[in-house]
MIROTI-860310 format. One line per 8 residues: number of its first residue (from 1); their letters; for each residue y negated, z negated, x of N, C-alpha, C, O. Coordinates in steps of 0.1 Angstrom, whole numbers, plus 5000, padded with zeros to 4 digits. Atoms other than C-alpha are relative to their C-alpha. Layout:
NUM	a	Y,Z,X,Y,Z,X,Y,Z,X,Y,Z,X; ...;
//
This chain:
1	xxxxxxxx	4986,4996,5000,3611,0527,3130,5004,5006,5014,5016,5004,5018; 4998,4991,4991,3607,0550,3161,5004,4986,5013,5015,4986,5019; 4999,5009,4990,3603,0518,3186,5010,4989,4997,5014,4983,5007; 4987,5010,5001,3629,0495,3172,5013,5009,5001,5023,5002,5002; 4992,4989,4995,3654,0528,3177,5000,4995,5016,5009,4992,5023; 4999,4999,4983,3640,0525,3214,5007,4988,5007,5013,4989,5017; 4993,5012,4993,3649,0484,3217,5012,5003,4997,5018,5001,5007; 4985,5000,5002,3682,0491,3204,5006,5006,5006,5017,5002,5009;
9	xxxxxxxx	4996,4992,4988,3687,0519,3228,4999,4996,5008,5006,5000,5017; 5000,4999,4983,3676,0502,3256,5010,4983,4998,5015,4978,5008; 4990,5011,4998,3696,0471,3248,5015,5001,4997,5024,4994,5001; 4983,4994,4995,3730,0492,3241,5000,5002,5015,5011,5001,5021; 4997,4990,4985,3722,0507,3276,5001,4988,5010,5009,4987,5019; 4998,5013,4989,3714,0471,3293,5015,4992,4998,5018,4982,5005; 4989,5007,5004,3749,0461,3274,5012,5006,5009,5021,5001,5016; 4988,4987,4992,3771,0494,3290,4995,4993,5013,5004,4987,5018;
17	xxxxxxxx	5001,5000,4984,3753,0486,3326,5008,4986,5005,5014,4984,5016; 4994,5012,5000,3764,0454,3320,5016,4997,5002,5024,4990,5009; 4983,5000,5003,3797,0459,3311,5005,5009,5009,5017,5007,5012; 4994,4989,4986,3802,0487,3339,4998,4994,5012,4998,5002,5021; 5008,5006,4986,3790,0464,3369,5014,4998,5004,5012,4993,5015; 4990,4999,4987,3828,0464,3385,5006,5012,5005,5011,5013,5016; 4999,4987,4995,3831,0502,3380,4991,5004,5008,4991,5014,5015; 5010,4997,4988,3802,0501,3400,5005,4997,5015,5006,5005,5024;
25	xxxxxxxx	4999,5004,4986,3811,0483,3430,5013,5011,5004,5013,5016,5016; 4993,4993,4999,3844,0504,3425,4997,5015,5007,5002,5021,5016; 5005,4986,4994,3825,0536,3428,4988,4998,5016,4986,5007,5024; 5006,5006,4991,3804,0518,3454,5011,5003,5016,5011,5009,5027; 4985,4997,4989,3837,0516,3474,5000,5013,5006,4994,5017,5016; 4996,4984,5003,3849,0549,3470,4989,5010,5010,4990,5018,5019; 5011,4992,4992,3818,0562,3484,4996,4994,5014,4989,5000,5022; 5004,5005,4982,3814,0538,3517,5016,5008,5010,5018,5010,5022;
33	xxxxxxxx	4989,4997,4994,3853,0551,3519,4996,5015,5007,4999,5017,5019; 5005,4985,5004,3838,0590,3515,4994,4998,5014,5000,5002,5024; 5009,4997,4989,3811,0587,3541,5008,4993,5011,5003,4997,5021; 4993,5004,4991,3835,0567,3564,5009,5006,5005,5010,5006,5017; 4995,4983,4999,3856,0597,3561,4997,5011,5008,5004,5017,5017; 5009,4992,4989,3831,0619,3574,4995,4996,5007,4993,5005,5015; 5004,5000,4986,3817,0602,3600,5013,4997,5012,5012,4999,5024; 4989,4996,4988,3852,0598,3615,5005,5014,5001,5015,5014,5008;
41	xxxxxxxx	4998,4992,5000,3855,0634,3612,4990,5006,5009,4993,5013,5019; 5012,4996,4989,3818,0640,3627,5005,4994,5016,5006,5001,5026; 4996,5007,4985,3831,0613,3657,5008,5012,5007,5005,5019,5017; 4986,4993,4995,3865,0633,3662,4992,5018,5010,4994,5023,5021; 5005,4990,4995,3842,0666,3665,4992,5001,5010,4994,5011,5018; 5008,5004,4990,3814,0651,3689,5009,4999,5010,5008,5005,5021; 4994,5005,4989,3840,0637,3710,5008,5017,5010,5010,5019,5022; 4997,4989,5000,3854,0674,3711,4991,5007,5010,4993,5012,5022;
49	xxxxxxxx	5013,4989,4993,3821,0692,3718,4995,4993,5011,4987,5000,5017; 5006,5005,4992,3812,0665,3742,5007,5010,5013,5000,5017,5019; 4989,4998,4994,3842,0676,3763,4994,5016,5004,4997,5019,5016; 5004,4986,4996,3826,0714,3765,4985,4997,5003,4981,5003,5013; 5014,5002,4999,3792,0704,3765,5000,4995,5016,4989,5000,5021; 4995,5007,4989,3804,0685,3801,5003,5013,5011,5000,5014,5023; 4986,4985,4990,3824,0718,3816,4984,5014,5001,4981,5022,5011; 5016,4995,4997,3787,0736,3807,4990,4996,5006,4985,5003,5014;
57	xxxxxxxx	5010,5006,4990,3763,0714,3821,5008,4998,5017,5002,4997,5027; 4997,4998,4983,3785,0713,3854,4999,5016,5000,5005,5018,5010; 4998,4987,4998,3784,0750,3853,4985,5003,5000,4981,5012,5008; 5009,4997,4994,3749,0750,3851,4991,4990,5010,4979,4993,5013; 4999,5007,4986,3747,0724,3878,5006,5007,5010,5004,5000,5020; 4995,4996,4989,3762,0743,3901,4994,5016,5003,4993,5022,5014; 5010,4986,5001,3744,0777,3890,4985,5001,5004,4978,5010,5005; 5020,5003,4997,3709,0759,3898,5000,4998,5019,4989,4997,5025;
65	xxxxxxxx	5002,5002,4984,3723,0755,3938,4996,4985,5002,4995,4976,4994; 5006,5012,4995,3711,0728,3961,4987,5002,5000,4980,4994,5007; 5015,5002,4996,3675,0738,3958,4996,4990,4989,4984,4991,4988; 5005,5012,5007,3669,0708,3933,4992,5005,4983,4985,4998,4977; 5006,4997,5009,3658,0727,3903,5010,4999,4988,5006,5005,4978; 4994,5007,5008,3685,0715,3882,4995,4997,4984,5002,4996,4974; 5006,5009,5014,3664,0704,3851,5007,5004,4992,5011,4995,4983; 4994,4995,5011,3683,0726,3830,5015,4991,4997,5019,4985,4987;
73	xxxxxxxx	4983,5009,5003,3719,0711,3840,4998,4986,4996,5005,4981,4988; 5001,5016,5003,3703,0674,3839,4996,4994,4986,4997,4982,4982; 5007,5001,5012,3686,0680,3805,5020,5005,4991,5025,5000,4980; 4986,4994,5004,3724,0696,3796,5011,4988,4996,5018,4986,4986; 4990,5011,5001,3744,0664,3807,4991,4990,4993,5000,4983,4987; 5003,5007,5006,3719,0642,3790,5001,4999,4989,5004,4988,4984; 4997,4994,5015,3723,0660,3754,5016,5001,5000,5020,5003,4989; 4988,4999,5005,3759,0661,3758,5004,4982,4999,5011,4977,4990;
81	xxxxxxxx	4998,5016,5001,3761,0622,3766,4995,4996,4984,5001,4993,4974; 5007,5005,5014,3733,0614,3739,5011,5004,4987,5016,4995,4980; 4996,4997,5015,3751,0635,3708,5016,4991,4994,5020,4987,4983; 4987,5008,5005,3786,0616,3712,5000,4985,4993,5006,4980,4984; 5000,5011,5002,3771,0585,3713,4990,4998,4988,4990,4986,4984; 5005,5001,5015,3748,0590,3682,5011,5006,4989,5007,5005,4977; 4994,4999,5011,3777,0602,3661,5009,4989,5004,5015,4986,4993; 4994,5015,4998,3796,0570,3675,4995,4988,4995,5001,4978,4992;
89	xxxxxxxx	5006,5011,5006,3767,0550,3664,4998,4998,4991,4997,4987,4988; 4999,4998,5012,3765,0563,3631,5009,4997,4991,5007,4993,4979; 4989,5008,5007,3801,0555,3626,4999,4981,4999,5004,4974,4991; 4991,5014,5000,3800,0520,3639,4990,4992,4990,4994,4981,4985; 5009,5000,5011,3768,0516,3615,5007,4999,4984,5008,4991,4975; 4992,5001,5011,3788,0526,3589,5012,4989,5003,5013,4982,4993; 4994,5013,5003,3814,0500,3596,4998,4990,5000,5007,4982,4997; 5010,5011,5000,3792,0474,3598,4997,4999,4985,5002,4989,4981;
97	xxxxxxxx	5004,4999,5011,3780,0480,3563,5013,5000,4994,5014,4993,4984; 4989,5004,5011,3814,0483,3548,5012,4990,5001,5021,4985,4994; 4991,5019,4997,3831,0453,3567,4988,4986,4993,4991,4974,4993; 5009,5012,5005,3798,0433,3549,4992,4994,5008,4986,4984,5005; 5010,5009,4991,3779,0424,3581,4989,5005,4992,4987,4998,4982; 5011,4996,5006,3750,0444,3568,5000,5000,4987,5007,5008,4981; 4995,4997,5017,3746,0438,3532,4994,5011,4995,4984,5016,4998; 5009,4988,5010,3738,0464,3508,4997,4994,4990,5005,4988,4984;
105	xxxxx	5014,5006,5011,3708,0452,3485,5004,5007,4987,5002,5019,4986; 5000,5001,5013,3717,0452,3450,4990,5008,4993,4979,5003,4996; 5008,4987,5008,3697,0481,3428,4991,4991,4988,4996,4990,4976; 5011,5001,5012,3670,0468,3406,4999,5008,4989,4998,5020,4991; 4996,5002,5007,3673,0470,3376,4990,4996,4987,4995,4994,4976;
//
């Protein structure tokens, strides 16, 4: 009695998943929209802090003199270049995946 309860449960639940597979892609949506969202929010801010991160590494470029010891300002402008362009890449990642170049793999099931 107990295991033909379980086929019947699990073949109502394979009938609803069934039957829900366009609220899925819908909520699928919804959530490529969401994180598309936030990474143009993360961009907007990177592009921001790049802009200070820039005005600091010349300030400590110019605080290190001409004796060549620099490392700090050149390690300064590299991390301000790098962080813009990893939350740039993140976005354009993300639109890659929700214009359909990159597909997203179907959930097993």
């Amino acid at each position: 009695m107990r295991s033909l309860l379980s086929i019947i449960s699990l073949g109502a639940a394979a009938l609803l998943c069934t039957a829900a597979a366009p609220a899925v892609e819908l909520a699928e949506q919804e959530m490529l929209d969401a994180f598309d969202a936030a990474l143009t929010a993360i961009a907007v801010a990177a592009s921001g802090l790049a802009l200070f991160g820039l005005v600091w590494a010349g300030f400590l470029l110019m605080a290190d003199g001409a004796e060549g010891r620099s490392a700090r300002g050149r390690a300064a402008v590299f991390l301000t270049v790098a962080g813009p362009a990893l939350a740039l890449s993140a976005k354009g990642l993300a639109m890659l995946i929700s214009s359909g170049v990159i597909p997203i793999p179907a959930p097993l099931i």
